[in-house]
Biopython code that builds the backbone (N, CA, C, O; Angstrom):
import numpy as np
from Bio.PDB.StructureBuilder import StructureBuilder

atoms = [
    (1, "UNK", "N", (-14.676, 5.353, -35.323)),
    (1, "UNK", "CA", (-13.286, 5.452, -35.719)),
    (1, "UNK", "C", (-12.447, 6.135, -34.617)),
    (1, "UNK", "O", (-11.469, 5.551, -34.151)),
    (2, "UNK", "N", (-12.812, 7.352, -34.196)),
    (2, "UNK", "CA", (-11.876, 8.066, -32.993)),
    (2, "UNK", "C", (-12.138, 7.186, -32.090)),
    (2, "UNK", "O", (-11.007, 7.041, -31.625)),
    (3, "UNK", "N", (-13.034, 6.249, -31.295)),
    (3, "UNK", "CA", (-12.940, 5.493, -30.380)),
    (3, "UNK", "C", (-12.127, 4.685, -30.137)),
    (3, "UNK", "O", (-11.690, 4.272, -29.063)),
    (4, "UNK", "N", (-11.801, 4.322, -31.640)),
    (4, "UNK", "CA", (-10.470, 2.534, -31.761)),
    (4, "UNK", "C", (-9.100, 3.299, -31.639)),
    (4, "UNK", "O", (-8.159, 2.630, -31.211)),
    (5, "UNK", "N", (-8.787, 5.086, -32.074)),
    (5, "UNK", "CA", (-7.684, 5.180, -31.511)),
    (5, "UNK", "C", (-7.157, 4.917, -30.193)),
    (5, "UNK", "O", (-5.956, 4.707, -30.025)),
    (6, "UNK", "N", (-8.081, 4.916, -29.151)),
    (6, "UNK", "CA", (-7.933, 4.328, -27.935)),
    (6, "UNK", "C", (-8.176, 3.018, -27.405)),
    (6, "UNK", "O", (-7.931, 2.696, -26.243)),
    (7, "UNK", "N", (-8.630, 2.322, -28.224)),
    (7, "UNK", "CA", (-8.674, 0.924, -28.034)),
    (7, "UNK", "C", (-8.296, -0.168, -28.807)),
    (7, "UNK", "O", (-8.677, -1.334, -28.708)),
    (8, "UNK", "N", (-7.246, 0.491, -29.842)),
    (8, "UNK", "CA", (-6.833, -0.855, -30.540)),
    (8, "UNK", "C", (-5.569, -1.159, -30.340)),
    (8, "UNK", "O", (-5.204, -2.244, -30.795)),
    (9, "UNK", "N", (-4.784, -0.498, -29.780)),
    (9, "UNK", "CA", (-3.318, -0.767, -28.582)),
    (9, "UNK", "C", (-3.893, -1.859, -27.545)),
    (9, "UNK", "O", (-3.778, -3.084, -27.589)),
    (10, "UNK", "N", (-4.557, -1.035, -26.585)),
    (10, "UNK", "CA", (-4.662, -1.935, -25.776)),
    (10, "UNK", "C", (-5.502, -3.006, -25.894)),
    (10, "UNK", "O", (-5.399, -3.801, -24.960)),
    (11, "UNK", "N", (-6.494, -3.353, -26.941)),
    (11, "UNK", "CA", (-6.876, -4.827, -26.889)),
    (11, "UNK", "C", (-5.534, -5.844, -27.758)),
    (11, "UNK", "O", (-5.537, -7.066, -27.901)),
    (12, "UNK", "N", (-4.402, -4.783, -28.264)),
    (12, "UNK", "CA", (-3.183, -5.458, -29.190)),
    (12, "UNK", "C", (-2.623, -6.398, -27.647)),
    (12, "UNK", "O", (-2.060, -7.489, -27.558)),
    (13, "UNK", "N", (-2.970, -5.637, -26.819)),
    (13, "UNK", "CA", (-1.765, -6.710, -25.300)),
    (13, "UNK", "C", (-2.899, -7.310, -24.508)),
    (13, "UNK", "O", (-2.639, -7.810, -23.413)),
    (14, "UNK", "N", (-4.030, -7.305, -24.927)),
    (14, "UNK", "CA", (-5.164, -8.213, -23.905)),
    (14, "UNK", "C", (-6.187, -6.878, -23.198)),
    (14, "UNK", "O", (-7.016, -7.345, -22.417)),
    (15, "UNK", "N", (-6.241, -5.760, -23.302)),
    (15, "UNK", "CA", (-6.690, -4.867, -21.719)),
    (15, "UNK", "C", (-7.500, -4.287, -22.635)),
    (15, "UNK", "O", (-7.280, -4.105, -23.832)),
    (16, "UNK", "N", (-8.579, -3.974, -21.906)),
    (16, "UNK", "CA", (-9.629, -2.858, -22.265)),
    (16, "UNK", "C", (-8.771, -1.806, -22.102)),
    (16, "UNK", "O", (-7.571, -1.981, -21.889)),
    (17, "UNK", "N", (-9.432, -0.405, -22.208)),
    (17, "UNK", "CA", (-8.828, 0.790, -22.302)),
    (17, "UNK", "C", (-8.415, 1.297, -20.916)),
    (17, "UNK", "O", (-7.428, 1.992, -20.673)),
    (18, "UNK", "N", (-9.639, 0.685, -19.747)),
    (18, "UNK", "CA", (-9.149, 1.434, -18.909)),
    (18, "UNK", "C", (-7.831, 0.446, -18.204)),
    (18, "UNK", "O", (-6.836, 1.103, -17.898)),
    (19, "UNK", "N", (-7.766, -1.075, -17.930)),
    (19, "UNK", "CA", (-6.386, -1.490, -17.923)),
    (19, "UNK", "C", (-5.406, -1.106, -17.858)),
    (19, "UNK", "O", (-4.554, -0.958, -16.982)),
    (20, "UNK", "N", (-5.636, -0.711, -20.018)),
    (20, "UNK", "CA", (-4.365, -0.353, -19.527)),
    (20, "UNK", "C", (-3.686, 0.956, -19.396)),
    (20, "UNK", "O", (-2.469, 1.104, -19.288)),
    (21, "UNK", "N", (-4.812, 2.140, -19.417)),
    (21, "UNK", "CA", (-4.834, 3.084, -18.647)),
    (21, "UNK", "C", (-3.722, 3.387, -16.924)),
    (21, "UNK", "O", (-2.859, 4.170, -16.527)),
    (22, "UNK", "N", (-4.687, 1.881, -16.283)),
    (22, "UNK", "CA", (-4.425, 1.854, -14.656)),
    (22, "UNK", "C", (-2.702, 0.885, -14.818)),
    (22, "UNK", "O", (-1.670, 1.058, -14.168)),
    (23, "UNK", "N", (-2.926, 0.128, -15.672)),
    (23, "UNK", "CA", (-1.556, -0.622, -15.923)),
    (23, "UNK", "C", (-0.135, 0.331, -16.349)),
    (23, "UNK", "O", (1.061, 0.116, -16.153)),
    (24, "UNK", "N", (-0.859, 1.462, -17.012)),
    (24, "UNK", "CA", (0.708, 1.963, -18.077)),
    (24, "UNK", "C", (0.811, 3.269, -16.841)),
    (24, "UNK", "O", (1.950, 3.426, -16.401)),
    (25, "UNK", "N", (-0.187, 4.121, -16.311)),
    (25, "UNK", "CA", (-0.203, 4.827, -15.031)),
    (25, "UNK", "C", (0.787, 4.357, -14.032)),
    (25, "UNK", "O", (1.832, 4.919, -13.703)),
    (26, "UNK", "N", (0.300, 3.251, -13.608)),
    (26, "UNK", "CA", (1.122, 2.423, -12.441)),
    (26, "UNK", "C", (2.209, 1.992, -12.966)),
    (26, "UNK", "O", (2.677, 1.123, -12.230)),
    (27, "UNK", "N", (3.085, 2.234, -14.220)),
    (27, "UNK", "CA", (4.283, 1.430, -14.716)),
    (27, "UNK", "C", (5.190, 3.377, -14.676)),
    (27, "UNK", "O", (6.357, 3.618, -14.367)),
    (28, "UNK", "N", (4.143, 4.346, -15.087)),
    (28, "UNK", "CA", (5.104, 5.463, -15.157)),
    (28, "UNK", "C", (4.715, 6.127, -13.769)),
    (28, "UNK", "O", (5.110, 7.280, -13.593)),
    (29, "UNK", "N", (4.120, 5.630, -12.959)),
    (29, "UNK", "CA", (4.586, 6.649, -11.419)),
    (29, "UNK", "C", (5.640, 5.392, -11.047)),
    (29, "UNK", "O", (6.468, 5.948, -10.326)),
    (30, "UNK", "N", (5.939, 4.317, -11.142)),
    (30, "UNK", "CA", (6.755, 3.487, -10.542)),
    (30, "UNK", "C", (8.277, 3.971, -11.096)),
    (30, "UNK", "O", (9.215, 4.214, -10.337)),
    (31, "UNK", "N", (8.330, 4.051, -12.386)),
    (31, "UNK", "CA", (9.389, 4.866, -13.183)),
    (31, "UNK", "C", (9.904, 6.144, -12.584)),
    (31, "UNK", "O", (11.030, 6.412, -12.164)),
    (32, "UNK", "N", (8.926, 6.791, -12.638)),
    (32, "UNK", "CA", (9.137, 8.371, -11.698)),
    (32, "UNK", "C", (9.563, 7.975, -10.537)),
    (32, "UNK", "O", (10.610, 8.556, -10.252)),
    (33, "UNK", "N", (9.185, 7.177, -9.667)),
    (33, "UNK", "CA", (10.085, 6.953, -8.421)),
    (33, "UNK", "C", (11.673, 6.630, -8.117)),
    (33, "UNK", "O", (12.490, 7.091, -7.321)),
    (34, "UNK", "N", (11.723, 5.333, -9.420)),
    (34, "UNK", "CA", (13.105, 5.049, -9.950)),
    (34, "UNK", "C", (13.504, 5.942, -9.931)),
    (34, "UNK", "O", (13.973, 6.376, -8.879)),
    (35, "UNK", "N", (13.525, 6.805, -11.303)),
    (35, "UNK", "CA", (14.275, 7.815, -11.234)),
    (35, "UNK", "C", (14.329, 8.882, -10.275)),
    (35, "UNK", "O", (15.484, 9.251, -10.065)),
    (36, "UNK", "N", (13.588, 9.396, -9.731)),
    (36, "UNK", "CA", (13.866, 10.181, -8.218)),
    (36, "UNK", "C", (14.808, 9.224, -7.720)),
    (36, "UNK", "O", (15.836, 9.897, -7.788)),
    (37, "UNK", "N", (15.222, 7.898, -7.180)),
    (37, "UNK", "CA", (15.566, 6.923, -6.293)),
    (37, "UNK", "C", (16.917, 7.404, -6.806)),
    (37, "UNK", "O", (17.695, 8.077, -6.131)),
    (38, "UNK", "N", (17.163, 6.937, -8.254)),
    (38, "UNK", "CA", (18.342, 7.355, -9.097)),
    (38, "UNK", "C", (19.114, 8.851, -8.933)),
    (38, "UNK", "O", (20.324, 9.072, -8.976)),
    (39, "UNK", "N", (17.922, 9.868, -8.717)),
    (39, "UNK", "CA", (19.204, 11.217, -9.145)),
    (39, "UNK", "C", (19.340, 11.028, -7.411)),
    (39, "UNK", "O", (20.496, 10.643, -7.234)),
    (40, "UNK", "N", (18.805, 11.113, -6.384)),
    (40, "UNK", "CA", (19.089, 10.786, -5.262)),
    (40, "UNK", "C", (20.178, 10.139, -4.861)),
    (40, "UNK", "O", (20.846, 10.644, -3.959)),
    (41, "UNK", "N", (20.462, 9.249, -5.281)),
    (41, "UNK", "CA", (21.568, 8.232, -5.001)),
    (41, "UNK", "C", (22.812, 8.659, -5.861)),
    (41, "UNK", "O", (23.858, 8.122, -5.497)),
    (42, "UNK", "N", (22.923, 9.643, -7.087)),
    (42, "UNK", "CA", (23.822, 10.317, -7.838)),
    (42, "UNK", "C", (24.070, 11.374, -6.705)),
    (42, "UNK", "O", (25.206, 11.257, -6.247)),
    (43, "UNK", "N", (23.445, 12.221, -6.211)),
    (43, "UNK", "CA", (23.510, 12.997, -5.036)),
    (43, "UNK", "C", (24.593, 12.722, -4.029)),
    (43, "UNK", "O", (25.703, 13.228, -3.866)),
    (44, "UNK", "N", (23.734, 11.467, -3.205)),
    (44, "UNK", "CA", (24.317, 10.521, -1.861)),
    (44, "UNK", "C", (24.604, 9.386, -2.177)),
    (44, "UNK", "O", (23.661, 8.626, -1.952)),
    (45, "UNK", "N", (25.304, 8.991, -2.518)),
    (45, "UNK", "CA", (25.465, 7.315, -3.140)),
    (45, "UNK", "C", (25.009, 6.383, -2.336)),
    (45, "UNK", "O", (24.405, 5.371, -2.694)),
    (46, "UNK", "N", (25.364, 6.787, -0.910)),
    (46, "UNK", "CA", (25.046, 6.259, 0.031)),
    (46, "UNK", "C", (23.477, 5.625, 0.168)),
    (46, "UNK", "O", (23.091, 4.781, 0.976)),
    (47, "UNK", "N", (22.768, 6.258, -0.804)),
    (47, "UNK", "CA", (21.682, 6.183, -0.227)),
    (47, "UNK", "C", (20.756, 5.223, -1.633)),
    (47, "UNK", "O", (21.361, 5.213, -2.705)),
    (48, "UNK", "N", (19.808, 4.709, -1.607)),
    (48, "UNK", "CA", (19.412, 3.707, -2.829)),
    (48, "UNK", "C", (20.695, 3.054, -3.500)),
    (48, "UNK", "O", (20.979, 3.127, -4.696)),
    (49, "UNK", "N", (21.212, 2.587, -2.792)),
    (49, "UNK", "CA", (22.107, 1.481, -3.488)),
    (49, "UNK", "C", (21.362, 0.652, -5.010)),
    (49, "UNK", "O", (21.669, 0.682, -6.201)),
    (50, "UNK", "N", (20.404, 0.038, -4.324)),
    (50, "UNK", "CA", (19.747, -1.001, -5.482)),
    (50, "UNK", "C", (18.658, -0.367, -5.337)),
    (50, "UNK", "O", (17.876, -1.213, -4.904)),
    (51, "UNK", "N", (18.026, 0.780, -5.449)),
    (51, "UNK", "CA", (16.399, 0.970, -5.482)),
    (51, "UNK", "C", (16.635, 1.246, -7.021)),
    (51, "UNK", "O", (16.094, 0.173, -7.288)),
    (52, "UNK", "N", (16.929, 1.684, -8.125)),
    (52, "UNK", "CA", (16.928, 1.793, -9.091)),
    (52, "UNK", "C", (16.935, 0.363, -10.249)),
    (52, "UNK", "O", (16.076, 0.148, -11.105)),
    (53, "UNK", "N", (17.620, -0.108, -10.089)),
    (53, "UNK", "CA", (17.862, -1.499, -10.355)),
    (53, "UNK", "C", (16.706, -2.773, -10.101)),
    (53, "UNK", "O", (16.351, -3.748, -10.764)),
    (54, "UNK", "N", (16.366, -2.245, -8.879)),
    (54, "UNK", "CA", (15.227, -3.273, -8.633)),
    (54, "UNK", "C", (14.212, -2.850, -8.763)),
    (54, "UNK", "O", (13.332, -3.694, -8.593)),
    (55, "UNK", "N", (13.752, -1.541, -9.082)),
    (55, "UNK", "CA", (12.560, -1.336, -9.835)),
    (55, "UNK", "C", (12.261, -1.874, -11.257)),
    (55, "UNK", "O", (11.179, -2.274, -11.686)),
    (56, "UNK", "N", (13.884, -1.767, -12.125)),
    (56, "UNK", "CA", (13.967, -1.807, -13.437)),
    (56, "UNK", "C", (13.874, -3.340, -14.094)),
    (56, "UNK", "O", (13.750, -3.728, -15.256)),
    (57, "UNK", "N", (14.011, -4.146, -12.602)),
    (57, "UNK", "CA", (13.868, -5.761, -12.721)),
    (57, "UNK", "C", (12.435, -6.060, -12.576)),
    (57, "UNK", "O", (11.728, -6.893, -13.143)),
    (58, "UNK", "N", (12.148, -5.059, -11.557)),
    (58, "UNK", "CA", (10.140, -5.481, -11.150)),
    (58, "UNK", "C", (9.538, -5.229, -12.013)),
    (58, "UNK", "O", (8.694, -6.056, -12.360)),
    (59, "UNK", "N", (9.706, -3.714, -12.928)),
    (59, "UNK", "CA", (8.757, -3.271, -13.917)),
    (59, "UNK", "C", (9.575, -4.313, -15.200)),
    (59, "UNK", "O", (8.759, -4.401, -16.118)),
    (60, "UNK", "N", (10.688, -4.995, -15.510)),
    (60, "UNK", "CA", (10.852, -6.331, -16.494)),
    (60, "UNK", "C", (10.201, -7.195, -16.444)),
    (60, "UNK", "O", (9.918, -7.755, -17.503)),
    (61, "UNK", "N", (9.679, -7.682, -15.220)),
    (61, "UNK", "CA", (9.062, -9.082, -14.852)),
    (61, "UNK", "C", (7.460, -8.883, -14.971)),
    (61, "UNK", "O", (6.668, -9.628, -15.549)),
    (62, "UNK", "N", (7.221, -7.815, -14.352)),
    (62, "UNK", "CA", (5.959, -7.701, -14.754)),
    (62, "UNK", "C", (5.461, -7.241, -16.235)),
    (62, "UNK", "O", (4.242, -7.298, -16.397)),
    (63, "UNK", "N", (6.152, -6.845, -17.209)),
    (63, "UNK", "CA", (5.729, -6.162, -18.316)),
    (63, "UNK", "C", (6.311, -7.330, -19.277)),
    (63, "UNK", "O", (5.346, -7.593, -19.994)),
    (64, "UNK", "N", (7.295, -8.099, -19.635)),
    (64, "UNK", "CA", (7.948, -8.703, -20.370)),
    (64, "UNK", "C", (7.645, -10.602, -19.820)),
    (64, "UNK", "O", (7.270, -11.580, -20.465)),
    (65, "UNK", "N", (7.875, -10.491, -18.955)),
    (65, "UNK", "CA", (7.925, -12.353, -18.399)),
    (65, "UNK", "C", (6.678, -12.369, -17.650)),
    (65, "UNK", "O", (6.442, -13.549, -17.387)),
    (66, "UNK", "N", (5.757, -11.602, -17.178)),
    (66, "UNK", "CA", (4.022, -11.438, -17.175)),
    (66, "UNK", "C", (3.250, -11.983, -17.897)),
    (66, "UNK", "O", (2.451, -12.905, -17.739)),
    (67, "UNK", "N", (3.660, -11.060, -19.108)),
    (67, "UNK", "CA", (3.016, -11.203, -20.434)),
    (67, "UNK", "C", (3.293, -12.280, -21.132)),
    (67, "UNK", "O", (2.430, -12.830, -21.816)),
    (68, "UNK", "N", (4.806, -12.808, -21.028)),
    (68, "UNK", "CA", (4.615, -14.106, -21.828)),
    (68, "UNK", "C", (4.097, -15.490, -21.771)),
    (68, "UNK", "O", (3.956, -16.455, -22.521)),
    (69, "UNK", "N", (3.743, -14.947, -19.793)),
    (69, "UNK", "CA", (3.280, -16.235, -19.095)),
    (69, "UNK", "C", (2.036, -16.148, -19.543)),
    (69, "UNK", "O", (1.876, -17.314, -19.903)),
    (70, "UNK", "N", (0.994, -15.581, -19.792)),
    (70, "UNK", "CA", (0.155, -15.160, -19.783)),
    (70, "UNK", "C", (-0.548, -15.613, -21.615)),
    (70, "UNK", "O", (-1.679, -15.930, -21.982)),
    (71, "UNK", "N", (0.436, -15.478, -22.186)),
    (71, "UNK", "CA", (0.470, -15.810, -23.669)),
    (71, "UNK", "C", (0.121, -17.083, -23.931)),
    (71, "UNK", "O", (-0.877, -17.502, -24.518)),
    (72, "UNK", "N", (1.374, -17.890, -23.263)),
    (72, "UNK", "CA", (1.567, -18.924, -23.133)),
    (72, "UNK", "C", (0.343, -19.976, -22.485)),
    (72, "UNK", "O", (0.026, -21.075, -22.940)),
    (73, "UNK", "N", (-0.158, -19.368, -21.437)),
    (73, "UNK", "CA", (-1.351, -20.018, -20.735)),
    (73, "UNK", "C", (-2.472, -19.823, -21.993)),
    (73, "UNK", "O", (-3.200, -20.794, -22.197)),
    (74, "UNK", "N", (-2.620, -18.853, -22.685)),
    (74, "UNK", "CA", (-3.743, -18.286, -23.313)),
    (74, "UNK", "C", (-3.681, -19.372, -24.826)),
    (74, "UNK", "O", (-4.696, -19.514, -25.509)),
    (75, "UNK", "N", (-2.332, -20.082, -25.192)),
    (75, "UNK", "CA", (-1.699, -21.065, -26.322)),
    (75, "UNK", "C", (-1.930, -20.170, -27.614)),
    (75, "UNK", "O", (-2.460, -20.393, -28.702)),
    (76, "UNK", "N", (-1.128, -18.737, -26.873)),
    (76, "UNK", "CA", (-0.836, -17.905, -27.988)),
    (76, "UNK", "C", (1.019, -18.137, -28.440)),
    (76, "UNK", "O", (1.359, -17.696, -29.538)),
    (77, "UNK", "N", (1.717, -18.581, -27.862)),
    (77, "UNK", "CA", (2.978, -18.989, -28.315)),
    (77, "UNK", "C", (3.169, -20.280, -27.269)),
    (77, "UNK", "O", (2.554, -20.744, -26.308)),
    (78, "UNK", "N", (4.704, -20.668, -28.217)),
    (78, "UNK", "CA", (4.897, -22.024, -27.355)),
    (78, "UNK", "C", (5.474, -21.516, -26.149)),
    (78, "UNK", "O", (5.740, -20.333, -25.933)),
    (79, "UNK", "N", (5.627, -22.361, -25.475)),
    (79, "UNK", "CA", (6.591, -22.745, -24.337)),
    (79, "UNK", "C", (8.277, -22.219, -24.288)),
    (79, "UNK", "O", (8.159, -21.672, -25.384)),
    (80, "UNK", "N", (8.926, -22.093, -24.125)),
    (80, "UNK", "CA", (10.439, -22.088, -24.069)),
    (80, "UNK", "C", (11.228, -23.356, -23.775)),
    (80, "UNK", "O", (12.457, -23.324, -23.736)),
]
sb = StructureBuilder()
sb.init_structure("model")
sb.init_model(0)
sb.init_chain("A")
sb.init_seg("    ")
for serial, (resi, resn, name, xyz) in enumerate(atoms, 1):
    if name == "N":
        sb.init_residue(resn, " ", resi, " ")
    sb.init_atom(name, np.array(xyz, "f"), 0.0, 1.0, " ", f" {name:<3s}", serial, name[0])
structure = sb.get_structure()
């Protein structure tokens, strides 16, 4: 029973535990950078124009339109 608290999320999106461990890790140091990129550029404007923005599109594409491709290949939903 205490084991499936850690593994019944992540087999809910496809990943063993450690996945998505290394997956949700690598989605919040990428975040943490954003936002450093962000108060930085509140600072100097000058400076990260689009680094905030285009993180927030990379971590969309990979987490949201990834996954649905991925669904979709798997003929867990239709097509669009």
């Amino acid at each position: 029973m205490f084991s499936r608290l850690f593994t019944k999320h992540p087999a809910s999106v496809g990943e063993s535990y450690l996945q998505h461990l290394t997956h949700s890790a690598s989605f919040g140091l990428t975040m943490l950078a954003g936002a450093f990129a962000c108060f930085i550029h509140a600072l100097l404007p000058m400076l990260f124009e689009r680094t905030g923005s285009g993180i927030i599109a990379r971590l969309h594409d990979r987490m949201i339109v990834n996954r649905s491709r991925i669904k979709r290949a798997k003929g867990c939903e239709p097509a669009e």
